[in-house]
N, C-alpha and C positions, 0 to 999 in steps of 0.2 A: 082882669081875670088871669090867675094862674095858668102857666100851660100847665103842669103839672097838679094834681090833685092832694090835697093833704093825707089822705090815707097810704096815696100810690109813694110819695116820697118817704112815709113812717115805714112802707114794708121794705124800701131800697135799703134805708137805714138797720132796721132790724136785720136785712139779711148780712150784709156787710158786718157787722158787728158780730152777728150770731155763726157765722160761715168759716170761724177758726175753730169754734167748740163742736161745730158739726163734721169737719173735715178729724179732729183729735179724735171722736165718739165711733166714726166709721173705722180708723184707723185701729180701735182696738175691736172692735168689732172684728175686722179682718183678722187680727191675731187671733183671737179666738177661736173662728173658724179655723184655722190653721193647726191652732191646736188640739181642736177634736180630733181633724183630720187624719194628722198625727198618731192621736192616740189608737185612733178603729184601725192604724195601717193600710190606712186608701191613697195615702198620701206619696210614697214609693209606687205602690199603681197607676198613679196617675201621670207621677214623672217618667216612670217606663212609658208607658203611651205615647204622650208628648215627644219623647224621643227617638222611639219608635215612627212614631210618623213624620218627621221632621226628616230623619233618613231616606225613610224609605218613600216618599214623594215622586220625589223625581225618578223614582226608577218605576213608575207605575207608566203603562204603555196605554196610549191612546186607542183608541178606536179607528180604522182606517175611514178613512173621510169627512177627522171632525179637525177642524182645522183651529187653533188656537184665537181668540179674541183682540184681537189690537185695533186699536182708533188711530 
């Protein structure tokens, strides 16, 4: 008896094989979105944000008596 199942090793196979034209397909996928983004000018909104809070993080003041988390 097979450990493995003839359909489960045909999907290993298919994914393997099919996992380069899926990863390319995303990949423009992702351009695209990009380039809507772009176009509506959300996209400068969004890296101000981003940068904005990046900054300004550590300068935000705790609460008195919340103590920060460490294991």
């Amino acid at each position: 008896m097979n450990s493995l199942p003839t359909c489960a090793m045909w999907s290993i196979i298919a994914g393997a094989v099919l996992s380069p034209v899926l990863a390319f397909l995303m990949a423009i996928a992702v351009e695209i979105f990009i380039g809507v983004l772009k176009d509506a000018g959300i996209l400068e909104f969004l890296a101000v944000g981003a940068i904005s809070w990046l900054l300004l993080r550590k300068l935000r003041v705790r609460p008195c008596g919340s103590a920060s988390v460490e294991t």
